[in-house]
Each structure stands twice: as structure tokens, then as C-alpha cells.
C-alpha positions as CSV (number, residue, x, y, z in Angstrom):
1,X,21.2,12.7,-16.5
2,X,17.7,14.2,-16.8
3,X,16.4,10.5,-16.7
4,X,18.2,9.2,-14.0
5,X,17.0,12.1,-11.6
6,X,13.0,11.3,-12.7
7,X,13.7,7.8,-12.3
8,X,15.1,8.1,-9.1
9,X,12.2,11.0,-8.2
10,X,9.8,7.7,-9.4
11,X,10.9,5.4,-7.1
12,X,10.7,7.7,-4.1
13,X,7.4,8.5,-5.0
14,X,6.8,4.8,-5.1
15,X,8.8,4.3,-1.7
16,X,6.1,6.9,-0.1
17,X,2.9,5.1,-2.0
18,X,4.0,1.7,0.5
19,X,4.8,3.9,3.5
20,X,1.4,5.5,3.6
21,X,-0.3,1.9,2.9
22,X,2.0,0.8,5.5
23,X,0.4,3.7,7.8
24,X,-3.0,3.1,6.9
25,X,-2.8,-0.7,7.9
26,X,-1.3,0.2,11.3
27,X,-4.3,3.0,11.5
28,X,-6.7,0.5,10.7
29,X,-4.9,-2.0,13.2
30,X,-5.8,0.6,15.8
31,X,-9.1,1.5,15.0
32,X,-10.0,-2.1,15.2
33,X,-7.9,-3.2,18.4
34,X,-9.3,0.3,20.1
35,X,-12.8,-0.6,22.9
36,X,-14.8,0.6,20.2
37,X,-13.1,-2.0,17.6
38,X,-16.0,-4.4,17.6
39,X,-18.2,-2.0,15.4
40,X,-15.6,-2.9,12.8
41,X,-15.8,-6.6,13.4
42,X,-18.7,-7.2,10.4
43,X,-17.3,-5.1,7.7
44,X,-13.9,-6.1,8.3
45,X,-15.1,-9.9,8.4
46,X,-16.7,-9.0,4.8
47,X,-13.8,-7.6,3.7
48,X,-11.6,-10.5,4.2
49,X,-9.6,-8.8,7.2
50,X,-10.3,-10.9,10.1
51,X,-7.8,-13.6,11.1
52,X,-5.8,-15.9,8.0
53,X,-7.5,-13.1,5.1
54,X,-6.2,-10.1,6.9
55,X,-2.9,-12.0,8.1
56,X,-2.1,-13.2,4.9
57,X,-2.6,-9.4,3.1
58,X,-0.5,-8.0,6.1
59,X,2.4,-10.0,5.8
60,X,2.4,-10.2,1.6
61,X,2.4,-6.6,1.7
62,X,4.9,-5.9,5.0
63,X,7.3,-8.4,3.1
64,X,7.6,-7.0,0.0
65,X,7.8,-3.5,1.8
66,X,10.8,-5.1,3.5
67,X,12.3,-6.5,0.5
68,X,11.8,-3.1,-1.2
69,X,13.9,-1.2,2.0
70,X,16.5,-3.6,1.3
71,X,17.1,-3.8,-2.3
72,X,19.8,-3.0,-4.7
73,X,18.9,-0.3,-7.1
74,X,19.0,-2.8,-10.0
75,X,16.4,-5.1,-8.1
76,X,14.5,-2.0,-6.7
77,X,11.4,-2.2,-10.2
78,X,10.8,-5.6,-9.1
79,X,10.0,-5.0,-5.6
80,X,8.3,-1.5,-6.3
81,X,6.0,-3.9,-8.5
82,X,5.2,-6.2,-5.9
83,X,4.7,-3.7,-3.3
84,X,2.6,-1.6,-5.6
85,X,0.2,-5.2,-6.0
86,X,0.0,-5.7,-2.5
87,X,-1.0,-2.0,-2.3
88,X,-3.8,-3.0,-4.6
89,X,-5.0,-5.6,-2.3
90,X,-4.8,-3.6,0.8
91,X,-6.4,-0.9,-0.3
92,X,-9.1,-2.6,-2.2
93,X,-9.3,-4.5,1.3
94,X,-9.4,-1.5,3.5
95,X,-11.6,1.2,1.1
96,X,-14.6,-2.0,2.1
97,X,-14.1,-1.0,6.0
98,X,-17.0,1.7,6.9
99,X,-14.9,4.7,8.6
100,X,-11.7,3.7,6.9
101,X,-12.8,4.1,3.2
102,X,-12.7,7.4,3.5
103,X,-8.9,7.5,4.4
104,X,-8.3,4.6,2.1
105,X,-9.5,6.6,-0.8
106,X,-7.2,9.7,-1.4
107,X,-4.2,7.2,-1.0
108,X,-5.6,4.9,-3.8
109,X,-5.4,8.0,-5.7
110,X,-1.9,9.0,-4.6
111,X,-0.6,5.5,-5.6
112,X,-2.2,6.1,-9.3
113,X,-1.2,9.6,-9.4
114,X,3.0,7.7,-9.2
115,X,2.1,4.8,-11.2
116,X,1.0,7.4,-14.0
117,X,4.7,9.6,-13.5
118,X,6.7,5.9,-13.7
119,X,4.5,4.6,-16.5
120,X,5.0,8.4,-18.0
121,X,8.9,7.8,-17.1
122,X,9.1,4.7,-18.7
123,X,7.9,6.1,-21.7
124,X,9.3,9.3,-22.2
């Protein structure tokens, strides 16, 4: 019933959270592959996103993102979990970035704003 529906409104929510991550990565990707990229070259460096750091955060959270897409609802908490610590990473990552923090921000809100509804769900 009543709990089913907020649990399945949860992990939409959640779903969303990693989508817009996914977004800001690939905006960020952009930015920093775009002829004025090279401005970003010393804070992403400081931020661990050049090369192996930035690969390594990438593809942690892209695969878990993947995993997520393609899991059984009963294997769905486990995935939202990981994706939701890789979101933690990337956006601690990214909100570093002069120009991007400001993007980066709102969406580390968003993603607290849903962990508060499932921990709320989980709960109540």
C-alpha cells in the first residue's frame, strides 16, 4: 500500500539524485575539454580530478549508476547506497572546481533533501 508507493517515490527520487551527478560530471567534462578548459587545469588538479583521481571517481560512480539502471527491485537499496557514496565523492570533488561549485551546490542539497524522505521512509 501507502508504503510501497513512498518507497517506490524514494527510489525515483534517488534515481534523479545520480542522473543529475551524472549531468554535472559530463558538464564539468565539457567545461574542462572546452578552449578555455585550461583555466580549470589548477583547481581541478587540487581537487583530485585530473587523470587516475578523476578517472577512478568517474568510473566508481558511472558503474554503480549502471548497476543501479539494471537492478532487481530487491537489489535496488544496495546500489542506491553506492551510487548515493559515489555522489558524495563527486560532488565533494566537483563543489572544489571554481565556476562549477556553484552548480555543484544546489545538487548536494537535492541529494540530502532524498536521503532525508528515504531515511524519513525508513522510519515511518
Amino acid at each position: 500500500g501507502e508504503r510501497h508507493v513512498g518507497a517506490d517515490h524514494g527510489a525515483r527520487a534517488h534515481l534523479d539524485v545520480a542522473l543529475v551527478v551524472d549531468r554535472a560530471w559530463r558538464k564539468g567534462e565539457e567545461a574542462a575539454l572546452a578552449e578555455s578548459g585550461e583555466a580549470y587545469d589548477p583547481a581541478l588538479a587540487e581537487a583530485g580530478l585530473t587523470e587516475t583521481g578523476r578517472a577512478a571517481k568517474v568510473s566508481g560512480f558511472r558503474r554503480a549508476l549502471d548497476r543501479l539502471l539494471g537492478a532487481t527491485a530487491s537489489d535496488r537499496p544496495r546500489w542506491v547506497r553506492s551510487v548515493l557514496t559515489w555522489g558524495d565523492v563527486s560532488l565533494g570533488s566537483l563543489g572544489g572546481v571554481p565556476g562549477i561549485k556553484n552548480v555543484v551546490e544546489p545538487l548536494k542539497e537535492l541529494k540530502q533533501s532524498v536521503e532525508a524522505l528515504m531515511a524519513q521512509e525508513h522510519t515511518g
